[in-house]
C-alpha positions as CSV (number, residue, x, y, z in Angstrom):
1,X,-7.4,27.1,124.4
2,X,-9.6,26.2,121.3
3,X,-12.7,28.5,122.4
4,X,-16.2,27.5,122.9
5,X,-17.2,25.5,119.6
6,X,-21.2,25.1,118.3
7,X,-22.7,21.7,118.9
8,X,-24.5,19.8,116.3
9,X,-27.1,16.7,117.6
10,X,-28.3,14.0,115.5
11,X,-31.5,12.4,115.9
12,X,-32.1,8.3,114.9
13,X,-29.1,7.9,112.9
14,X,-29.2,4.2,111.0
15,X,-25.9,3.1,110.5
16,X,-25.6,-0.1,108.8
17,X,-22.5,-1.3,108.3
18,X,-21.3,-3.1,105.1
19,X,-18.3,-4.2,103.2
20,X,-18.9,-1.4,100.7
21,X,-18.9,1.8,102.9
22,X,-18.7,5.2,101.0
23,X,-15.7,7.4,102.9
24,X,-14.8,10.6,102.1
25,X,-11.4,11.9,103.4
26,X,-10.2,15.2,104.1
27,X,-6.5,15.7,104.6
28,X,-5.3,18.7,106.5
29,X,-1.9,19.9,107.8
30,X,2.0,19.0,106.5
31,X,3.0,15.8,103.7
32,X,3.8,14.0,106.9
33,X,0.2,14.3,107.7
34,X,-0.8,13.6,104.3
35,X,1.1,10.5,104.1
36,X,-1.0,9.6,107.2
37,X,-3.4,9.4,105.3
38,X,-2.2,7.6,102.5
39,X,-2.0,4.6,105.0
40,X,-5.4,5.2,106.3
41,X,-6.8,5.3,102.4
42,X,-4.9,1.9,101.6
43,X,-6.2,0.3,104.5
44,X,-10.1,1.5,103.4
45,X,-8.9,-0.3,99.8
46,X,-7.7,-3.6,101.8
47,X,-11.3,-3.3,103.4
48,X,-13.1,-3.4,100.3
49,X,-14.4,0.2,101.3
50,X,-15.1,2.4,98.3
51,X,-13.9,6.7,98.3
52,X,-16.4,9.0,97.8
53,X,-15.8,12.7,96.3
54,X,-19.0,14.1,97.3
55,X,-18.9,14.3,101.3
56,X,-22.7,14.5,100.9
57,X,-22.9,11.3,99.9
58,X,-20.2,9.7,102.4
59,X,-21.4,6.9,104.7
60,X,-17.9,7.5,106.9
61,X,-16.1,11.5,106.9
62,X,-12.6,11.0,107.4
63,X,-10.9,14.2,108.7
64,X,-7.1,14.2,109.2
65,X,-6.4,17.3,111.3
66,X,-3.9,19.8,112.1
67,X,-3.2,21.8,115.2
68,X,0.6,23.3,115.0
69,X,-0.6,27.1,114.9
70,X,-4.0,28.9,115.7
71,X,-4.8,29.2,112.1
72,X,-4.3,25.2,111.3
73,X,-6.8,24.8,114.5
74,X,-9.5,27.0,113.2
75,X,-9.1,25.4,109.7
76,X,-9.7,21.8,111.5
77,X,-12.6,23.1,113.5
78,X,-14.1,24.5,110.8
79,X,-13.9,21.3,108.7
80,X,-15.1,19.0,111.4
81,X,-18.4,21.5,112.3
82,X,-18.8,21.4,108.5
83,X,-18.8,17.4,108.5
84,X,-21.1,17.4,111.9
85,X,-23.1,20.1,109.7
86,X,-24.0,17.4,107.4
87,X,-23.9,14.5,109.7
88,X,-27.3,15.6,110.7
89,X,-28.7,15.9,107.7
90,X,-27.6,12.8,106.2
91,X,-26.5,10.0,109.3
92,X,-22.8,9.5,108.3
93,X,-20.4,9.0,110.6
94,X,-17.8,11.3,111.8
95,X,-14.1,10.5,112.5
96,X,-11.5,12.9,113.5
97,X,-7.8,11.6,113.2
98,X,-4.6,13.3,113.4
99,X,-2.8,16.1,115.5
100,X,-6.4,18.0,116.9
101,X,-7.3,14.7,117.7
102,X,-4.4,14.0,119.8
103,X,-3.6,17.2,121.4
104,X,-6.5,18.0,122.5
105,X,-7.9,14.6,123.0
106,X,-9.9,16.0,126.6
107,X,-11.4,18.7,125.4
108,X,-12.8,17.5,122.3
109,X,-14.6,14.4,123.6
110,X,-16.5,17.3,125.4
111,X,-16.8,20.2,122.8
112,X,-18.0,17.6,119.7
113,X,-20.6,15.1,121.5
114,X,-21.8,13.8,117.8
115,X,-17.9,13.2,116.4
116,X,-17.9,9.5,116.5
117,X,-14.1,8.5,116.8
118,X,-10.9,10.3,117.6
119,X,-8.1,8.4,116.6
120,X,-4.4,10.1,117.8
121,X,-1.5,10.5,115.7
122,X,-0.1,6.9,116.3
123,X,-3.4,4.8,115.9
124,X,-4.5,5.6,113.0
125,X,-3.6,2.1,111.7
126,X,-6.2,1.0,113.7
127,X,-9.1,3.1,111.2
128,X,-11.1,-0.1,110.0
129,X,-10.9,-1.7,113.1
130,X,-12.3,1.4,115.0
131,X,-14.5,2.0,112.5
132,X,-16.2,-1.2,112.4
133,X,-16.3,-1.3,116.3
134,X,-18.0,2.3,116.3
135,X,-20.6,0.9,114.4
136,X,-21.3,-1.9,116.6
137,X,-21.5,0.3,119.0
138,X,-24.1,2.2,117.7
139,X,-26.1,-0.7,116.6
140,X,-26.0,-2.0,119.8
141,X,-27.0,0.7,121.1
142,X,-24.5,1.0,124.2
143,X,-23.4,3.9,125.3
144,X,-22.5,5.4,122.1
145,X,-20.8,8.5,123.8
146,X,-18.0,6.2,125.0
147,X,-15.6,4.6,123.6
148,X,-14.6,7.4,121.1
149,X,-11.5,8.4,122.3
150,X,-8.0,6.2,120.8
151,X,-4.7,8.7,121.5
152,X,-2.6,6.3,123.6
153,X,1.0,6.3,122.2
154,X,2.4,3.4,120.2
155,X,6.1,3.2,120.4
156,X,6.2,0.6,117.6
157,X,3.9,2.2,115.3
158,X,7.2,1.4,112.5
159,X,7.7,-2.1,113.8
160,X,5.4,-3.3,111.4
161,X,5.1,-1.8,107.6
162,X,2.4,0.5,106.9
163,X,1.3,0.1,102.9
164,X,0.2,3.4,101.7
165,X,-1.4,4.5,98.2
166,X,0.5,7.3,96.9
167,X,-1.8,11.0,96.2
168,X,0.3,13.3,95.6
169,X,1.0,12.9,91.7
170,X,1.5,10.1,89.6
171,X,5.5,11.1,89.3
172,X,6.2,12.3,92.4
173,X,5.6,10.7,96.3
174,X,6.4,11.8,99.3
175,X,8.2,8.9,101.9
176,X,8.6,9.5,105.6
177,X,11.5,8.4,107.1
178,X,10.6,9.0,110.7
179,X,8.2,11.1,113.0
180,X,8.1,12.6,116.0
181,X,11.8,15.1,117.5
182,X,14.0,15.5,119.5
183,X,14.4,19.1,119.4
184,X,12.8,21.1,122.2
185,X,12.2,24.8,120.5
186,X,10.4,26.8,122.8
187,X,7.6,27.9,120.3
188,X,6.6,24.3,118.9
189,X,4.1,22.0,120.1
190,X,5.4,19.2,117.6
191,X,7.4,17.3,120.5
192,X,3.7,17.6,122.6
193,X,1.8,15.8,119.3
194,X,4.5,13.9,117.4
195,X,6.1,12.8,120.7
196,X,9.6,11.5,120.5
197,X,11.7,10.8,117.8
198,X,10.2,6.8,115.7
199,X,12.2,5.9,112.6
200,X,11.0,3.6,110.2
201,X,13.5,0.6,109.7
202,X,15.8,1.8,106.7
203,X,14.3,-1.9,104.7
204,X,10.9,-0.9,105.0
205,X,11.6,2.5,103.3
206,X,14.2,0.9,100.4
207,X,11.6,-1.6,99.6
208,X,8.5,1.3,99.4
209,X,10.7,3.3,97.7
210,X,11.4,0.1,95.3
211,X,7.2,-0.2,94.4
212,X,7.0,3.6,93.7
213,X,9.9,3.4,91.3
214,X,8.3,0.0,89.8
215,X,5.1,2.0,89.4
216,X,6.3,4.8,87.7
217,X,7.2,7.4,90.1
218,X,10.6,9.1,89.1
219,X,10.8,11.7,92.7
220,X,10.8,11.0,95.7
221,X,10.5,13.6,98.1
222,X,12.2,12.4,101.9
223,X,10.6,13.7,104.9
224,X,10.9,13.6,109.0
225,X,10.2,16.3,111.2
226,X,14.3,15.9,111.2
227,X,16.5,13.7,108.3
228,X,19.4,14.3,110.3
229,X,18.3,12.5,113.1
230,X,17.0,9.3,111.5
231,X,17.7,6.2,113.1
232,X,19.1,7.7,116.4
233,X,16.2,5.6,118.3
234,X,16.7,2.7,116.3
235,X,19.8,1.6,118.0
236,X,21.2,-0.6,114.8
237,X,23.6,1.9,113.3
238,X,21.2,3.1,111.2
239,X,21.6,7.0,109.9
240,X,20.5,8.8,107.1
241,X,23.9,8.6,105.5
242,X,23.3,4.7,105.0
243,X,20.3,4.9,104.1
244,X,21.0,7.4,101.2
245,X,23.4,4.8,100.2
246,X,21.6,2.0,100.1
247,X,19.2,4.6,97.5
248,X,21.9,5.2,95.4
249,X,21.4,2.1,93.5
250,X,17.7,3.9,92.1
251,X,18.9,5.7,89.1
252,X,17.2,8.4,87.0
253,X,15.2,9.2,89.4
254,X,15.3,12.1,92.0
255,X,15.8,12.4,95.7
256,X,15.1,15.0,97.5
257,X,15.8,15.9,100.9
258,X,13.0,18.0,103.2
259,X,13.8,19.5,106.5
260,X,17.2,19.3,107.6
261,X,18.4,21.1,110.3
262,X,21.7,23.2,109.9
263,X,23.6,22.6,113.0
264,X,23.7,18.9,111.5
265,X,25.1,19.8,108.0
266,X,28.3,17.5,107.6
267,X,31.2,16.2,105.5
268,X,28.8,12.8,105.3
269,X,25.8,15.3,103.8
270,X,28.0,16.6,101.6
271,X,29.5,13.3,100.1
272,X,26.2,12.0,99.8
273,X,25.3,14.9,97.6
274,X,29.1,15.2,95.6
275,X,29.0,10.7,95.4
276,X,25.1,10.0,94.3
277,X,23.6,11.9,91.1
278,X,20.0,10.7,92.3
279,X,19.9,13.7,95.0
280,X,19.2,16.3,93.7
281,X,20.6,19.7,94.6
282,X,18.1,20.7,96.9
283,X,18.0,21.1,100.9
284,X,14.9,22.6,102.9
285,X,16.8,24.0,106.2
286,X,14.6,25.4,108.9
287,X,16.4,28.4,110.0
288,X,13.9,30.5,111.9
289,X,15.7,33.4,112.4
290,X,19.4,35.4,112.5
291,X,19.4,37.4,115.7
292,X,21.4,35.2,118.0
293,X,19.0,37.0,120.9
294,X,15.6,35.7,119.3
295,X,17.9,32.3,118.5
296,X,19.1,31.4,122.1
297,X,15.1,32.4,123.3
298,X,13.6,30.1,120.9
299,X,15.8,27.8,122.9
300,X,18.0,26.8,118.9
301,X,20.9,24.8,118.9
302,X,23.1,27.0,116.2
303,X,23.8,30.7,116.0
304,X,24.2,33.1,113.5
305,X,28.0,33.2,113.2
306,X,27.7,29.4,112.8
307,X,25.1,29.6,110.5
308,X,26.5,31.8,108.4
309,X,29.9,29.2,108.4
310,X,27.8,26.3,107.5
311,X,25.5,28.1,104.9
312,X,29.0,29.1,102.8
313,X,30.6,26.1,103.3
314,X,27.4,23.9,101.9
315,X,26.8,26.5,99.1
316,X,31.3,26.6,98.2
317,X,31.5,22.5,98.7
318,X,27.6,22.0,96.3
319,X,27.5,24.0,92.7
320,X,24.5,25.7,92.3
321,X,22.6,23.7,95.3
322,X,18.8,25.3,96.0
323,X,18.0,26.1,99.6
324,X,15.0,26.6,101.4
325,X,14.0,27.9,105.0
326,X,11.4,28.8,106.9
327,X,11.2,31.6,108.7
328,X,9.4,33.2,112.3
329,X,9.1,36.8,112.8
330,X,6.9,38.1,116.1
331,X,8.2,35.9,117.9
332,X,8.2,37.4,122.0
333,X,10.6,40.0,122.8
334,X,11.5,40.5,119.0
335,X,12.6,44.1,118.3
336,X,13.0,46.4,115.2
337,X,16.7,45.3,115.5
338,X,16.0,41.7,115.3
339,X,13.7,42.4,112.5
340,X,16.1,44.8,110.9
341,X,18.8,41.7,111.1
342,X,16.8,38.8,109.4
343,X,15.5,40.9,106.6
344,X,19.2,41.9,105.9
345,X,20.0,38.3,106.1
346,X,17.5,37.4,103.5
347,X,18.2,40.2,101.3
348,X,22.1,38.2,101.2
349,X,20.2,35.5,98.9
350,X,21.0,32.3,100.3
351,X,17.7,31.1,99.3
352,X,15.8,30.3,96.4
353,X,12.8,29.5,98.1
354,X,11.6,31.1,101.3
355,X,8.6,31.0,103.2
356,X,7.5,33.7,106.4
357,X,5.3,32.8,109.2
358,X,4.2,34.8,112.7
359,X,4.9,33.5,116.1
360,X,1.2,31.4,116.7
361,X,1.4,31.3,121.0
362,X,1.0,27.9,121.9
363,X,-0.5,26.3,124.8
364,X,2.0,24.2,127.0
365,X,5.2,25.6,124.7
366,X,8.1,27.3,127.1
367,X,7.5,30.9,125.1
368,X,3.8,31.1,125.7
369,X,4.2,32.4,129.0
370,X,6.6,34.6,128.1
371,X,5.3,38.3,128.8
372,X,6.9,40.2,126.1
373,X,4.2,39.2,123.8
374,X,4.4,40.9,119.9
375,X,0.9,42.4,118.9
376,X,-0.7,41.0,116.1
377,X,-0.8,43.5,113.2
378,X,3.1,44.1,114.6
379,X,3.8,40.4,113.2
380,X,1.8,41.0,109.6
381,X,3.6,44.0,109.1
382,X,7.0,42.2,109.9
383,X,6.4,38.9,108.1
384,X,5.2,41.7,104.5
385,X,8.5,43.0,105.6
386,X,10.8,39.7,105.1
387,X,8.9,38.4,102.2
388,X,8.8,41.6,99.9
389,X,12.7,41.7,100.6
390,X,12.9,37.6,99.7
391,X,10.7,38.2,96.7
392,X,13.4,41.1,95.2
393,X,16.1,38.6,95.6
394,X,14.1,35.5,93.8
395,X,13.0,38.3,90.8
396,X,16.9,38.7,90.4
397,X,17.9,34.3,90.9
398,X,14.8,34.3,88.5
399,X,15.8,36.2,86.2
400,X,19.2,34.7,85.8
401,X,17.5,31.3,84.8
402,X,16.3,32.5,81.3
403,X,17.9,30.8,79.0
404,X,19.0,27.6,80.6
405,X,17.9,24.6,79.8
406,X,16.9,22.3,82.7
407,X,15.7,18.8,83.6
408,X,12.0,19.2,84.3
409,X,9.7,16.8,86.3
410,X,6.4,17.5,83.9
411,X,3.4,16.5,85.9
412,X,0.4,17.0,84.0
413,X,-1.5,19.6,82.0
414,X,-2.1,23.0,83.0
415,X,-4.9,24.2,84.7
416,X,-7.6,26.1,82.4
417,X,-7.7,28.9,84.4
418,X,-4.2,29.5,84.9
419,X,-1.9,30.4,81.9
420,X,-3.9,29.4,79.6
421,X,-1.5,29.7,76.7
422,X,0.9,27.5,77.8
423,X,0.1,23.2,78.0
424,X,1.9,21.9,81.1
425,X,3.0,22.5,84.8
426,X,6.5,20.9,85.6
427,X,9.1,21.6,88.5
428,X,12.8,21.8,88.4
429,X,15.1,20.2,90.6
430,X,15.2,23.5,92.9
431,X,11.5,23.2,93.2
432,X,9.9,20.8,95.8
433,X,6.3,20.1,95.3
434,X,3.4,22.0,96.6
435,X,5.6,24.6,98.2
436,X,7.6,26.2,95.6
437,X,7.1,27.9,91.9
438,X,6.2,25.8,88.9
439,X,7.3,25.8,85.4
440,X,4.5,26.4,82.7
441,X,5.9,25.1,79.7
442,X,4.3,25.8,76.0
443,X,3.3,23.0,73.6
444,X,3.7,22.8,69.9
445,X,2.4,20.8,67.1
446,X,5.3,18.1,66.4
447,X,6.5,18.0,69.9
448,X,3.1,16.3,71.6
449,X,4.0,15.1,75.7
450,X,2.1,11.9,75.9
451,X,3.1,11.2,79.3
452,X,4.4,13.4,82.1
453,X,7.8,12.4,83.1
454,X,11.3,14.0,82.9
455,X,12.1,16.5,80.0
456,X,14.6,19.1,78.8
457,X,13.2,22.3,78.5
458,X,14.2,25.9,77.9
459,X,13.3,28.7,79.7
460,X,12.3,31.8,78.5
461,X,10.5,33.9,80.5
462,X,10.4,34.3,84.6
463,X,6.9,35.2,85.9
464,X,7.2,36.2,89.8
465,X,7.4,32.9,91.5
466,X,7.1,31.3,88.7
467,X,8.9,29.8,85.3
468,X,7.9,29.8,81.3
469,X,9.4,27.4,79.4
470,X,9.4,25.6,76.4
471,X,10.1,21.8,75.2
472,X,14.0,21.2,74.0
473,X,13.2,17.0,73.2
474,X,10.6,14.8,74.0
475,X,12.1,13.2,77.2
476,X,14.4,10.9,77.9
């Protein structure tokens, strides 16, 4: 359950709706999420609407929310109270979008009386349209308490393309291929929010991919809450493998593939990977764990023997290809065994990147009502467990990397507060965005960057997660 959340009431709000609204938009949750929003913000554009940093100053609060664990609920609670907070001070209008929205759709037309709109996790195309009928609503003063609620699923949400405007750097953009799964784990609520698997058509994602290349952008980042199983729904032959294909005519730019799950690792991955230089070497796997017990219980479709087979077969078919995984530990039922089994797993190094989470109990998931329940200070101590034995093996992978000279994506300057010495941030190919290390690379006089971009640089120094490097040219 969410748990009994504060109410806020506002008193003679004036809305007065214009052509030049002020939103402000908050963006919580996974890149699939954020590129949610990226529609929503180019359809404010289209409206004429204006963005607004300061939410005090925000005629409309855009929240996109996220509820796939206990602490991403909390997070969106907190930001919508905040947004309610100043909703009373101020009149603005409040709209909550996204996965809170739609799982919980019920409860939250009860718990926040003063949110204006919920909009679900396949209407958010809809936003202006809601947004001007809201304040109609309200003007007309008819029973502004209805009439909030907009969850009802949209089988073809991809039927029509949805423009986007690109936030996550100037370089780099993330694309989703699909949304929703097919997978039926017994600790995820995604199936419950997502819903079922919806691909976009494989020519609406070549020709956005063709304006971010035309616009500068020299990565793009692929995500679904599955690439393997893009297209399955579409019924027209389309895969991931043709689609990949039809990519490889973008050179010099990158590719890179997020969330993949093993049990689908192929001959047709591996071509793709061996036959087009625009991938890079780079493959986010969602493991989860290595006991085959906790496995068959999280109702997975691979085991560890299997696993195992397909990890050393990617790694002896792909030179030097970067994986990363994420992993559960607390999960109900786990033992010291189980525990004792992934960390010796990790320590192995199959991955260069790795990230730990504890079992969150879900509502309406098969394992919530399992009785074996882990205590909570139980998981902390297990997840400190796996990542101070991940975090010996990526000192050692780290440490071998001094000295080579990579391709580096360079996305800006460095933050003044953050290595200050050195000029720029960049990533390498085994670095996705926003989840991995960085590269700090140091400036000098006759080498000036004036543009981020792709560069050759040397590295010279490995700082925990993290890279030192300098300039070896000025780009190509």
């Amino acid at each position: 359950m969410i748990g009994d959340i504060s109410r806020t009431t506002t008193n003679n709000q004036d809305y007065i709706l214009t052509k030049k609204l002020k939103v402000h938009s908050i963006a919580l949750g996974c890149a699939r999420n954020q590129v949610d929003s990226e529609t929503m913000a180019y359809l404010i554009k289209k409206e004429g609407w204006n963005f607004e940093q300061d939410i005090n100053k925000a005629d409309v609060i855009i929240i996109n929310t996220c509820a796939f664990i206990e602490d991403a609920k909390k997070e969106s609670i907190d930001n919508i109270l905040e947004a309610l907070s100043i909703k009373s001070q101020t009149g603005s209008m409040v709209v909550v979008c996204g996965c809170f929205a739609q799982r919980y759709a019920k409860q939250v037309e009860k718990d926040f009386l003063d949110v204006d709109l919920f909009i679900g996790v396949e209407q958010y195309p809809k936003i202006v349209e809601l947004i001007k009928e809201r304040y109609q609503r309200i003007q007309s003063e008819t029973d502004i308490i209805a009439g909030r609620i907009y969850t009802r699923r949209c089988p073809s949400l991809y039927e029509k393309k949805l423009e986007k405007i690109n936030t996550l750097s100037k370089k780099s953009a993330y694309v989703k291929i699909a949304d929703g799964c097919r997978h039926r784990c017994s600790f995820c609520a995604i199936p419950l929010i997502r819903g079922s698997l919806k691909s976009v058509p494989e020519q609406y994602i070549v020709d956005e991919i063709d304006s971010l290349v035309s616009g500068g952008v020299v990565e793009i980042n692929l995500i679904a809450q599955d690439l393997a199983a893009y297209g399955m729904d579409l019924k027209r032959g389309e895969n991931l493998y043709k689609l990949l294909d039809k990519l490889s005519r973008f050179e010099n730019i990158w590719i890179r593939l997020l969330y993949y799950y093993p049990e689908y690792i192929n001959k047709d991955l591996i071509s793709c990977f061996k036959n087009y230089p625009n991938i890079v070497k780079y493959l986010d796997i969602p493991v989860q764990h290595i006991s085959d017990r906790v496995l068959e219980r999280m109702n997975r479709s691979i085991n560890s023997s299997k696993l195992i087979e397909t990890l050393d077969y990617l790694k002896s078919e792909i030179k030097d290809i970067s994986l990363r995984t994420s992993l559960l530990v607390g999960f109900p039922g786990e033992t010291d065994d189980d525990v004792k089994q992934l960390v010796d797993f990790v320590s192995k190094g199959y991955f260069d990147n790795l990230g730990c989470f504890s079992y969150s109990r879900e509502e309406n998931t098969p394992a919530y009502n399992y009785t074996d329940q882990i205590e909570e200070d139980k998981k902390t101590e297990r997840v400190k467990m796996v990542m101070e034995t991940q975090k010996r093996v990526l000192e050692k992978k780290m440490s071998q990397r001094i000295g080579s000279v990579l391709d580096v994506l360079v996305e800006g300057r460095n933050e003044p507060d953050h290595y200050e010495q050195f000029t720029y941030t960049g990533r390498a190919y085994f670095q996705a965005p926003e989840v991995d290390g960085l590269i700090y690379i140091k400036d000098s006089e006759d080498n000036k960057i004036r543009e981020d971009g792709i560069y050759r640089v040397k590295i010279i120094q490995a700082r925990d997660y993290d890279l030192v490097g300098v300039f070896e040219d000025t780009g190509r």
